[in-house]
C-alpha positions in Angstrom: 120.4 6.0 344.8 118.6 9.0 345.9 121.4 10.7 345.5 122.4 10.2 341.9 118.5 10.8 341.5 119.2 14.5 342.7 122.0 14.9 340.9 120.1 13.6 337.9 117.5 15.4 337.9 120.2 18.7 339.0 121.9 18.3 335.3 118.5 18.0 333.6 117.4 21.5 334.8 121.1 22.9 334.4 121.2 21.9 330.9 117.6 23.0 330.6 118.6 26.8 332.0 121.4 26.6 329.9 119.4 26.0 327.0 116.9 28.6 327.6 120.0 31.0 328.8 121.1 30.8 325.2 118.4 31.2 323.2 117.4 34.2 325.3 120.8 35.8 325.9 123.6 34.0 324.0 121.8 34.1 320.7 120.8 37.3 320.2 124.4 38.6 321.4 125.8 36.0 318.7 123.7 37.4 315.9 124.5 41.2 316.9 127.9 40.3 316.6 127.7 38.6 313.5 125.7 41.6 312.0 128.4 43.7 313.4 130.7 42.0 311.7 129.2 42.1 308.2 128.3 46.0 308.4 132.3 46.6 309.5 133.2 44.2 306.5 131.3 45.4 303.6 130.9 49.3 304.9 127.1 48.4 304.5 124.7 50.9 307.0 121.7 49.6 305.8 121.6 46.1 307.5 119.9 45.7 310.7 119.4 43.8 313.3 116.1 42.4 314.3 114.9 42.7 317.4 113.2 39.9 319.1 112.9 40.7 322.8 111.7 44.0 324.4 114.2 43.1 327.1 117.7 45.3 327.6 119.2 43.2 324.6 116.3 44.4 322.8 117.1 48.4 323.6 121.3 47.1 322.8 119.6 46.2 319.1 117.3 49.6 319.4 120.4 51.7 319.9 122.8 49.6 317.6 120.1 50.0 314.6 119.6 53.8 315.3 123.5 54.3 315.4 123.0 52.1 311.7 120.6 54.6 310.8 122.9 57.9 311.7 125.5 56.7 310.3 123.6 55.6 307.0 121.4 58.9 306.8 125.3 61.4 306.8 126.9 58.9 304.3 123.9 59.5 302.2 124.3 63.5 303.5 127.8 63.6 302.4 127.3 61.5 299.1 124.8 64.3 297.9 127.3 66.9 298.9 130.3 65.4 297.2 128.1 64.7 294.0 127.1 68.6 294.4 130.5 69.4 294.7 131.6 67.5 291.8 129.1 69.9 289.7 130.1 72.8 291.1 133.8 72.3 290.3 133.2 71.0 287.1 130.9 74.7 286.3 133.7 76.0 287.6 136.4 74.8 285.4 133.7 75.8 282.8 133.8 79.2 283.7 137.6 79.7 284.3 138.1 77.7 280.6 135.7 80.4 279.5 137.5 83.4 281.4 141.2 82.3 280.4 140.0 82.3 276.7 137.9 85.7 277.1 141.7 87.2 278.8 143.9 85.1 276.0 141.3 86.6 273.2 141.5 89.9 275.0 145.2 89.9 275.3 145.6 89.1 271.2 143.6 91.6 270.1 145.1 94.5 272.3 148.7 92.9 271.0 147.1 93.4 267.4 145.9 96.7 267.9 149.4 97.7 269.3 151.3 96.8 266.5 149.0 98.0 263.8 149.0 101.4 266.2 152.8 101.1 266.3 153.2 100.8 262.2 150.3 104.2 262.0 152.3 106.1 264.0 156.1 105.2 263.7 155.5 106.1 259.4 154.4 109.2 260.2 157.0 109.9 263.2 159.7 109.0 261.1 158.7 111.0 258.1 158.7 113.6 260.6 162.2 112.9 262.3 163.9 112.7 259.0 162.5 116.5 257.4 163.5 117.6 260.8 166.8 116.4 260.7 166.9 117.5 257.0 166.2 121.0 258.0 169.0 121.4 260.5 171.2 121.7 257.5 170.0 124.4 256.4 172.7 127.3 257.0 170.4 130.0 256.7 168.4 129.1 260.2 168.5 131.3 263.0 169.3 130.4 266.7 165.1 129.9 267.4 163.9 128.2 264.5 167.1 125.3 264.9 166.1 125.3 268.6 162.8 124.7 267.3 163.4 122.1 265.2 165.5 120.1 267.5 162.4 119.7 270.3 160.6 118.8 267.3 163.3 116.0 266.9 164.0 115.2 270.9 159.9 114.9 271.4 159.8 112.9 268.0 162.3 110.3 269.6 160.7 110.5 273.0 157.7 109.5 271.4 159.0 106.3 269.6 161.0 105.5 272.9 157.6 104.8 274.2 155.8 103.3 271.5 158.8 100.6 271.9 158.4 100.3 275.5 155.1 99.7 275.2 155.5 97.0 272.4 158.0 95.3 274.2 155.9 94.5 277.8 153.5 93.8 275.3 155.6 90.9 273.9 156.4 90.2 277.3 153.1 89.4 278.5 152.2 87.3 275.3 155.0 85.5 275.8 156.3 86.6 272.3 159.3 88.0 273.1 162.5 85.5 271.3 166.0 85.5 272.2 167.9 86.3 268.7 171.9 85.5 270.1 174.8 85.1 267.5 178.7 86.0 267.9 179.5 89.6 268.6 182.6 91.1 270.2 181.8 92.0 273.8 184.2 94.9 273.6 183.2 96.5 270.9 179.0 96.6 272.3 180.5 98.0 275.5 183.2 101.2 273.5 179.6 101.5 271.8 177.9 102.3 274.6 180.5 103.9 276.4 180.8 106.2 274.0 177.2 107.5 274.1 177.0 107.9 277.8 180.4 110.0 278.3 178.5 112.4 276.3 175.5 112.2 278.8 177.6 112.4 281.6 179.4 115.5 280.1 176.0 117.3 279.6 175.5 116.7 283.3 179.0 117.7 284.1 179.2 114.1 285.7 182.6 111.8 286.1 181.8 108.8 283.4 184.2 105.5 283.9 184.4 102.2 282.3 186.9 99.2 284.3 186.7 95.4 284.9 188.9 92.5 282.9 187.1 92.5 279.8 190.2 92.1 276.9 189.7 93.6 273.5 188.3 91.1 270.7 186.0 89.1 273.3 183.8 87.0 271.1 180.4 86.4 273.0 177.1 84.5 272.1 174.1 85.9 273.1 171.3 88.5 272.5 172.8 91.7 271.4 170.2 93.8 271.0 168.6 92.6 274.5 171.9 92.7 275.7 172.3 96.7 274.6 169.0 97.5 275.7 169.5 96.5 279.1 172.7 98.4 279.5 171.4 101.8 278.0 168.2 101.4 280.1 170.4 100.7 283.2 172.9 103.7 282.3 170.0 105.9 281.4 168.1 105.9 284.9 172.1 106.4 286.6 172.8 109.2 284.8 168.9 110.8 284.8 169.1 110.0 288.6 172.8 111.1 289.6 172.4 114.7 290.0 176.6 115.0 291.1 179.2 112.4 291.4 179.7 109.6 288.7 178.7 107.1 286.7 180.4 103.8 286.1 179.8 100.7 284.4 182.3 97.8 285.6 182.5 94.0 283.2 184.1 91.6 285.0 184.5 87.5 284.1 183.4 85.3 286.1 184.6 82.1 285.6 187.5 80.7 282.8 185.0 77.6 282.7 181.2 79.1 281.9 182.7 82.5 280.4 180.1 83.9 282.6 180.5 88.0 283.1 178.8 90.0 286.1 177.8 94.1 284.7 178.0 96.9 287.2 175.9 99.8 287.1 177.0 102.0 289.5 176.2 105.7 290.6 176.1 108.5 293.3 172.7 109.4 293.2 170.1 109.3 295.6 169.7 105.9 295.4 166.6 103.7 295.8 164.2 103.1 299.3 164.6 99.6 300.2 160.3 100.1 300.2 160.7 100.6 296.3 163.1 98.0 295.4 160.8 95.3 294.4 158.3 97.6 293.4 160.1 99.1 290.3 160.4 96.3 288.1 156.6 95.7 287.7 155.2 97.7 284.6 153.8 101.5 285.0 155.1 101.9 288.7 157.9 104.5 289.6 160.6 105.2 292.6 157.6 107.0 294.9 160.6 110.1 296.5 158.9 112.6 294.1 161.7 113.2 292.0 160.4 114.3 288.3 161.7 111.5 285.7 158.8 111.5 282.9 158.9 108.1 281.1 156.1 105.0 281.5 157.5 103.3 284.3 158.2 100.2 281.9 162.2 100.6 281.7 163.2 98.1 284.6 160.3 96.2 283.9 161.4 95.3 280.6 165.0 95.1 281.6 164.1 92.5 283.7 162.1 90.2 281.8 165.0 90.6 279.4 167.7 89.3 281.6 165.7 86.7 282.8 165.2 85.8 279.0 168.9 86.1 278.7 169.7 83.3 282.0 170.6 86.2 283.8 169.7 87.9 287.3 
């Protein structure tokens, strides 16, 4: 009997321990847990945990409630900054909204003032051209005043050669320049030209030659004034840059199924530095060996944008 007394007794202060055990250590743990729980479910760093013992689980809540507080106080740091942020992106979109207008305002009236400029000066250009050409006929002219009047006529043309550059990277950049294709006989656009440069090349005393596969009567669609352009600006820099040698320019199809044609431009000039290859076809900027060639530097340029315009390369 005295011994199920002790063993009485034994369970009583066990489960009295255990009872005080829990309140003081199993609790608190439970509850930091829980707490735990809600701030990881609901992203909330404001709860806390309250502290109820000075003991070590009283500096575990301590430390928990100050990581709460760190954690809270940068959320709050980083909410300000992305608010902040938000304003600052929106004032910029402001200002570039206000810039790209300012540039696309900008851009139309320096397009306006170069056509108006373009019509003042090609009226009286021609006017001028035409009395010049007028006056060649006259038989009575000596050797000096017809040399006279043809510079009068090569600047003249010079001059519109550049007013037309210049309107042309001027539609370019406004994105106002228009394909205007139709039918046209390939062959004949390419005897055209042919015919004007043998006449170049002869003044240079240079071999001119025309080859590919390209049959008589080829009926084409595209662009045909882009289309000469870009061949007489190509053919111009070969024969200004071929100082002996030849010129060619070689038409080849390329396929029976797209009727796609490859153009050849070819010379022996100096050719081009592999630096200035890329270079060239931005507007204003010239082959830098110092050879002399006059002109705005917007040839290639224009060239091409056109035969980009044109699905070419």
């Amino acid at each position: 009997r005295s011994v199920i007394s002790v063993m009485l007794v034994s369970l009583l202060l066990a489960f009295i321990l255990a009872s005080r055990l829990q309140a003081v250590i199993s609790d608190p743990i439970y509850r930091l847990l829980n707490t735990m729980k809600t701030v990881s479910e609901q992203k909330n760093y404001s709860i806390r945990e309250k502290k109820i013992s000075e003991d070590e689980l009283g500096s575990l809540v301590d430390g928990f409630n100050g990581m709460l507080s760190q954690i809270e106080a940068r959320d709050r740091e980083l909410n300000q900054y992305y608010y902040h942020l938000e304003e600052k992106v929106a004032q910029r979109t402001i200002e570039l909204a206000e810039a790209r207008d300012q540039a696309l305002a900008a851009n139309k009236a320096k397009s306006i003032f170069l056509a108006n400029m373009s019509h003042e000066i090609r009226t009286p250009m021609n006017a001028v051209l035409g009395y010049a050409q007028i006056l060649q006929r006259d038989t009575q002219l000596n050797k000096e005043q017809r040399h006279s009047l043809k510079i009068i006529e090569s600047s003249g043309n010079h001059l519109l050669g550049l007013i037309n550059d210049i309107l042309d990277i001027s539609k370019i950049e406004a994105g106002a320049m228009e394909l205007r294709q139709e039918n046209f006989y390939l062959s004949e656009l390419i005897d055209a030209i042919a015919a004007m440069f043998k006449v170049r090349c002869e003044q240079k005393h240079l071999e001119w030659r025309v080859s590919g596969n390209l049959e008589d009567k080829t009926l084409v669609y595209a662009d045909q004034g882009k289309l000469r352009q870009i061949l007489i600006n190509l053919l111009g820099n070969a024969v200004k840059f071929t100082e002996k040698g030849e010129v060619s320019l070689c038409i080849t199809q390329q396929s029976d199924d797209n009727e796609m044609y490859r153009i050849d431009v070819i010379d022996t000039g100096q050719g081009i530095p592999k630096a200035d290859q890329i270079n060239i076809f931005y507007p204003f900027q010239h082959e830098q060996s110092g050879f002399d060639t006059g002109g705005t530097g917007l040839g290639l340029a224009i060239t091409k944008r056109q035969v980009e315009l044109m699905g070419g390369t």
